[in-house]
N, C-alpha and C positions, 0 to 999 in steps of 0.2 A: 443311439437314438437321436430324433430330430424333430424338430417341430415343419410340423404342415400345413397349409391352410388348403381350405378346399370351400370353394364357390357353391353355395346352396341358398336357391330364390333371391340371388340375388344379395347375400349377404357372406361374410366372408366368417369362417368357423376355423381354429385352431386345434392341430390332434398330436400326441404324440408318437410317433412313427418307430418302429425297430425294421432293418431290411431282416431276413430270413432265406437261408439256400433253399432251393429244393431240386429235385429232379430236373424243371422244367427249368430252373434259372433263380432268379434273385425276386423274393417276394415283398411289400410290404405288408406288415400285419399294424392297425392302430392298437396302442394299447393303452390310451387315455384318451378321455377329450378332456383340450383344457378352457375353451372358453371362447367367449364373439370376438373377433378380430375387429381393434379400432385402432385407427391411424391417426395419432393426434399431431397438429401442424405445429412445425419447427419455425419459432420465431426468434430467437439469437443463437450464436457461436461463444457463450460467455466461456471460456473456462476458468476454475477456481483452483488454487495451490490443493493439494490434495494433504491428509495427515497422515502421521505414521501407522502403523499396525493393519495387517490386513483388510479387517473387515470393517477398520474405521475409513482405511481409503478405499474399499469398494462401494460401501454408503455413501462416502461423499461424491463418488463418482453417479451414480445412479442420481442422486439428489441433483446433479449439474447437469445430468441428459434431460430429466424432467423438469428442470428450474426454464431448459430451451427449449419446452416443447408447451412451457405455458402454465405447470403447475403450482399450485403454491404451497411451499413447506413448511408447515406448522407442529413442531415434538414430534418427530418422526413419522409423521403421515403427509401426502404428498396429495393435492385433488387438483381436478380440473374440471367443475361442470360435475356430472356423476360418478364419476373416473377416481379413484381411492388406489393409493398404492401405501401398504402399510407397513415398514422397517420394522417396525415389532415384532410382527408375525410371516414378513415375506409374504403378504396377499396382492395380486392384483386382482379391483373389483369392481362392478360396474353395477349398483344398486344392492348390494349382496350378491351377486352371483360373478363363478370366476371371467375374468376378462382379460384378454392377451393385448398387449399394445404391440404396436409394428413399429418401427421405430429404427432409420436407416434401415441395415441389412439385416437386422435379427429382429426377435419377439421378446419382450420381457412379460413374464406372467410368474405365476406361483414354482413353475419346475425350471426357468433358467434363471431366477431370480437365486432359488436355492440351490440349485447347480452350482454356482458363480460364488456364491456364501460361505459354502462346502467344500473349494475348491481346497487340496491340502498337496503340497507339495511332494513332490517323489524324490529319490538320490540323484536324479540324472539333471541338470540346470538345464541341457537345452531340450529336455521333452516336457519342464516345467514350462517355459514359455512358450511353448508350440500350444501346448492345452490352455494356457491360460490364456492367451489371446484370440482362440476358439471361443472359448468359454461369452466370454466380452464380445466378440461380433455375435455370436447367437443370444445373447442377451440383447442387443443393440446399443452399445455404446458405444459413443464415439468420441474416442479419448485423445490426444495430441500425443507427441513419441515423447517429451518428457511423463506427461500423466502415466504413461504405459510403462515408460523404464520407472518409474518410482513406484508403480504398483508390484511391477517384478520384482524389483531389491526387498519389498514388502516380505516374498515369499521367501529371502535368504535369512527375516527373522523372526519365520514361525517355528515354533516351540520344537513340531518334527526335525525339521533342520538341524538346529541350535543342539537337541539333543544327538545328533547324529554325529556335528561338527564335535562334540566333546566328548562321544565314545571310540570318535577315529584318533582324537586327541591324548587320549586315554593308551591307545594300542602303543602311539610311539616310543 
């Protein structure tokens, strides 16, 4: 699945997309909308040391793509003008209603925001960073190759792992 945006009157709209085969070829079917597409202006390149633990360095990462695009971080909520992006609950919104940011090459909203959250590592280390750096351009972050290798090392100390690295340790 992917996020799409599609031009109507004049305004840009956010969906989420699955392809589907059929007879005739490859189809798309939407199977969400997720909200008005707005493109908030990038005003520095700050980056910040990132912390350990996963989803404390994908917070702080999110926190430094919005800190550059103008918002201000107050207990875990992030605004700009209408613009609410909320770490508590994973919302992005725009007056109460869902709202997708554009943001570089990807959309952050409620489903790549939780995507990206939920990300849980598999056995295999280099299909872990093929997805997880998916994950982060479709989100639209824009990390520096240290921010991104210390977000990876992040995945070699989640609890899956950890518990995997000490049942293989277990066999010897």
């Amino acid at each position: 699945m992917f996020v799409r945006v599609k031009k109507i009157k004049g305004n840009n709209y956010a969906y989420l997309v699955q392809n589907e085969w059929t007879p005739w070829g490859s189809r798309q079917r939407v199977t969400k909308y997720l909200g008005k597409t707005h493109t908030p202006t990038r005003y520095s390149e700050e980056t910040t040391p990132l912390p350990a633990g996963m989803k404390e360095t994908i917070t702080a990462a999110v926190v430094q793509e919005l800190k550059n695009h103008g918002f201000v971080y107050n207990g875990g909520i992030l605004r700009s003008e209408e613009l609410t992006v909320n770490l508590h609950d994973n919302t992005v919104r725009l007056k109460n209603k869902n709202a997708v940011l554009a943001l570089n090459e990807g959309y952050l909203c409620d489903h790549t925001l939780n995507q990206l959250l939920s990300f849980s590592p598999e056995e295999h280390p280099d299909k872990n960073a093929k997805k997880l750096a998916n994950l982060v351009l479709e989100t639209g972050l824009k990390l520096s190759h240290e921010q991104f290798v210390h977000l990876f090392e992040q995945t070699k100390q989640h609890p899956q792992n950890i518990k995997e690295a000490t049942r293989l340790g277990e066999r010897s």
